[in-house]
C-alpha positions as CSV (number, residue, x, y, z in Angstrom):
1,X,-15.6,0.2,7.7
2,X,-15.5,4.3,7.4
3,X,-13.8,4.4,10.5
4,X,-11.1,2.8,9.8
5,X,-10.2,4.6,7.0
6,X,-7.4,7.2,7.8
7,X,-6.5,8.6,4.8
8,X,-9.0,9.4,1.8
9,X,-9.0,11.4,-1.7
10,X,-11.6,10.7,-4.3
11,X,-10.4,12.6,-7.9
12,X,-12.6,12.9,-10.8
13,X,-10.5,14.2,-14.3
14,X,-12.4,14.4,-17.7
15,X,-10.5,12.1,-20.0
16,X,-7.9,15.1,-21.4
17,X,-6.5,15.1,-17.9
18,X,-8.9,18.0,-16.3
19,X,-10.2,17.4,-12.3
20,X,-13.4,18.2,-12.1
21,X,-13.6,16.8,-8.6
22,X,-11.8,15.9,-5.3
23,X,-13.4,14.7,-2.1
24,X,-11.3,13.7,1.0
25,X,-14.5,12.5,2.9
26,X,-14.9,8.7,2.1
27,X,-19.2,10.0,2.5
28,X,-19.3,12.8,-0.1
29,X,-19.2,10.9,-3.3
30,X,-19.2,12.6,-6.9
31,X,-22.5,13.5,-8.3
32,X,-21.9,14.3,-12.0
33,X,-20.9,17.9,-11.1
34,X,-17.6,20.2,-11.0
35,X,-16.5,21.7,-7.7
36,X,-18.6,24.2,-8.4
37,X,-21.4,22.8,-8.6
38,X,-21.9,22.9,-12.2
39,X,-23.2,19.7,-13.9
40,X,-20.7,18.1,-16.3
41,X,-21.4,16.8,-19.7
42,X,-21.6,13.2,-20.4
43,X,-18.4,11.6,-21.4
44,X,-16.2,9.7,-19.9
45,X,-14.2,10.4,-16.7
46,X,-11.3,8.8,-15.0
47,X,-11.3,8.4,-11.2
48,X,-8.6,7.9,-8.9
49,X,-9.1,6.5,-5.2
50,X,-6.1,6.4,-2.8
51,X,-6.8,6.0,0.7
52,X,-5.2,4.0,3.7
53,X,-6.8,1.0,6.2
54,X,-6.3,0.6,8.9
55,X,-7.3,-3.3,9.5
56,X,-6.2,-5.8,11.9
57,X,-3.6,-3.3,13.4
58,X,-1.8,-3.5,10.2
59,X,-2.3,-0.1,8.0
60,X,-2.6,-0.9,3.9
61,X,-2.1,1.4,1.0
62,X,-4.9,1.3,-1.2
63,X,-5.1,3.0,-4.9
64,X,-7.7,2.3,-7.3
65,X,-7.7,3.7,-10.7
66,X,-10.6,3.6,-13.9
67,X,-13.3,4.9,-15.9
68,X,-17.4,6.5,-15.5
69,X,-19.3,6.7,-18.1
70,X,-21.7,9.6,-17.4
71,X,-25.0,9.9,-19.5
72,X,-27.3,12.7,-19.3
């Protein structure tokens, strides 16, 4: 399925609005740390996911939106 992916951007905020991470690799995932590479506190965080399909020779907008709760 990754490679049909042709567009990708994983964003991580804190919940006052703050990105604490973006990935436009559909493999590198967030792992509870800031861009630079400093480990966040526990809270929660708001992710956004927008990324286009391509399937079945069509090619589908895709936008996901919600919470994390990180624990330390």
């Amino acid at each position: 399925l990754l490679a049909d992916i042709t567009d990708y951007q994983l964003t991580i905020f804190t919940r006052w609005g703050s990105r604490v991470f973006t990935s436009n690799n559909p493999s590198i995932g967030w792992d509870g740390g800031g861009q630079s590479s400093n480990r966040e506190n526990s809270g929660v965080y708001i992710y956004t996911i927008q990324a286009k399909v391509k399937a079945c020779g069509r090619i589908f907008d895709l936008q996901e939106t919600g919470d994390i709760t990180l624990l330390r």
